[in-house]
Structures are given as C-alpha cells and as structure tokens.
C-alpha positions in Angstrom: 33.0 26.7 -53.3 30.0 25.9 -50.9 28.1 24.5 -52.6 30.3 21.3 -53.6 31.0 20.8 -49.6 26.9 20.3 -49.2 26.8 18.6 -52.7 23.3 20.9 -52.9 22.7 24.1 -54.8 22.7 26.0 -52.0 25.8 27.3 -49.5 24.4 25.0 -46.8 20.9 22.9 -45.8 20.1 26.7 -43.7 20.3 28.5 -46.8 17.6 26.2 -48.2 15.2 26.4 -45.4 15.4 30.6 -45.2 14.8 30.7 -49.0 11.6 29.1 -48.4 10.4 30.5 -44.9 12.6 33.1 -44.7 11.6 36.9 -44.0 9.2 38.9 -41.7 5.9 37.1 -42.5 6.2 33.8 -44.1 6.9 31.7 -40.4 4.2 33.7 -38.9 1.7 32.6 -41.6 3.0 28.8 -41.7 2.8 29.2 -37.4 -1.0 30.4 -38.1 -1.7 27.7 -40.6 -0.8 25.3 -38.1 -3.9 25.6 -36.1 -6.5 25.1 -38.8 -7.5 26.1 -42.3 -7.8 29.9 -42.7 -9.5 32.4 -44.8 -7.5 35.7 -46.4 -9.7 38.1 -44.0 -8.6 35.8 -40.6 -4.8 36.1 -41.7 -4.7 39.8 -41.8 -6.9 40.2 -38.9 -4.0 38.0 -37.2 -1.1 39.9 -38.7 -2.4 43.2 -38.5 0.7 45.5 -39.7 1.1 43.2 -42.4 -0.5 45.1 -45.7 -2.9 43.3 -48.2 -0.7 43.0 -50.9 2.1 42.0 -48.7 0.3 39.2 -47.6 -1.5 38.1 -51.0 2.5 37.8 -52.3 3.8 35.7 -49.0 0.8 33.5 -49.4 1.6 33.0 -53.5 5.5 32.2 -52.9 4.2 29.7 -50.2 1.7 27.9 -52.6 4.4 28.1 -55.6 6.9 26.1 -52.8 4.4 23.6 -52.7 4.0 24.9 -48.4 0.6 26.1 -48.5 -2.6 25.2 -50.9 -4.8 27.7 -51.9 -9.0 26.0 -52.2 -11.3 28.0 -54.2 -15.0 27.0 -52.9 -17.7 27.2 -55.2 -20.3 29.9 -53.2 -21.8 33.4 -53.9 -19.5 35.5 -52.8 -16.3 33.1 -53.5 -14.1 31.8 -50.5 -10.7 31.3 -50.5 -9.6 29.0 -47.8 -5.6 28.4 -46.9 -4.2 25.4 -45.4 -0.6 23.4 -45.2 0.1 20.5 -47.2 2.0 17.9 -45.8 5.5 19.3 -47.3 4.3 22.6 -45.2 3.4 20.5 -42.2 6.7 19.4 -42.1 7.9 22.7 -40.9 5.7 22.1 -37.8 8.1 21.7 -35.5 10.7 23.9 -37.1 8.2 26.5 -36.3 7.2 25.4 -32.6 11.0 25.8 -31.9 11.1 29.0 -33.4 7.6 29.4 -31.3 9.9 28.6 -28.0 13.0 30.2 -28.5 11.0 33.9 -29.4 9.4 33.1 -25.8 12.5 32.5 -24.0 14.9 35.3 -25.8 12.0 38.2 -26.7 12.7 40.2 -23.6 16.1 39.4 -24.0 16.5 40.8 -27.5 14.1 43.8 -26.8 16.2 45.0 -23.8 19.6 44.7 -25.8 17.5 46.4 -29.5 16.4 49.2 -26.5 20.0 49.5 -24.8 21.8 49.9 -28.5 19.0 52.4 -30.2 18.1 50.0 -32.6 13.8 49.4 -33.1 12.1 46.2 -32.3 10.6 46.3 -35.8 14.1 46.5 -37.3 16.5 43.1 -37.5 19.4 44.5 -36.4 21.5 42.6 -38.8 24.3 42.2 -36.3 25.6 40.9 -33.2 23.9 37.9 -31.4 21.1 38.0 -29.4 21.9 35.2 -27.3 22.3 34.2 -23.8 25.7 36.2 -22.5 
C-alpha cells in the first residue's frame, strides 16, 4: 500500500495538499486572500463565474481546514470579513508558484486545449501540458 511508503494517511504529501486546496476555486480564493482581508461581496465580484453558493461552500471547507477565518463584526447590517490564518498563509508561496507557472504555460495550455477540441473551462484530465 501507499500509504505505509509515506507513513501518512494519504497516498503521498500531494494528495494531502489537493485535499485541502484542491479544485476550481479554493487556490483562487487563498490567492485573493493573500492581498488583504475580504468581504463575501469583493470575492464574488473577483471570481465572477463562480455562483453564490459555490463560493459560501469553498469558503466553509477552507475555515473547517483551519485555512481561512471567518470575523463576524458587530454593525447594522452585519459584515462578514475573510482573512488567512497563519496555517493558510503558509500556502503563500505554494500559491505564488502556482501564480508563476499559470503565467508562463497559459498560452501554452490554451493553444494545445484549442488544437485537441477540448474547452479552456474544462481540465482535460489527460496528457501534460508541459514544455515539449
């Protein structure tokens, strides 16, 4: 088994780290986050295609993983403000990696999605995008 080679419950450390920031939205919102504090209404301004209740669930599996913390202020109407805590800070520069690898390979992977049929929008699921 896997698991006994990493002596962790998961099949190996990359597993771990795509089980908590894994999927479409979660490193875009931890990228946002990094910047500054933000409110529910700036986060879906910033990920427009993203739906409300997509984003309300990303944001609850990221404060239940201890990544983002969720302040509740006291005011007439109530704001909600999101920020990183320092276990979600330490994805900083994960994330700036991810930031500078998309910037190098986007054109990249949209000319090779374009040349095979396959969407933008849609991970492929196979093949590598890499250099050739």
């Amino acid at each position: 088994m896997r698991s006994r080679e990493y002596h962790c419950s998961y099949g190996c450390p990359v597993e771990a780290t795509l089980d908590v920031i894994g999927g479409k939205w979660k490193g875009v919102i931890l990228y946002d986050l990094l910047e500054e504090p933000k409110r529910f209404g700036e986060l879906r301004r910033r990920l427009p295609s993203i739906t409300q209740r997509m984003l309300t669930h990303q944001l609850r599996e990221l404060e239940s993983d201890g990544l983002v913390h969720r302040e509740v202020f006291r005011e007439v109407p109530p704001k909600v403000e999101y920020s990183l805590t320092e276990f979600g800070r330490s994805l900083e520069s994960i994330l700036l990696l991810m930031r500078d690898w998309g910037a190098q390979y986007s054109d990249l992977i949209r000319q090779r999605r374009e040349n095979s049929g396959t969407l933008v929008d849609e991970p492929s699921g196979t093949g590598d995008p890499g250099p050739e």
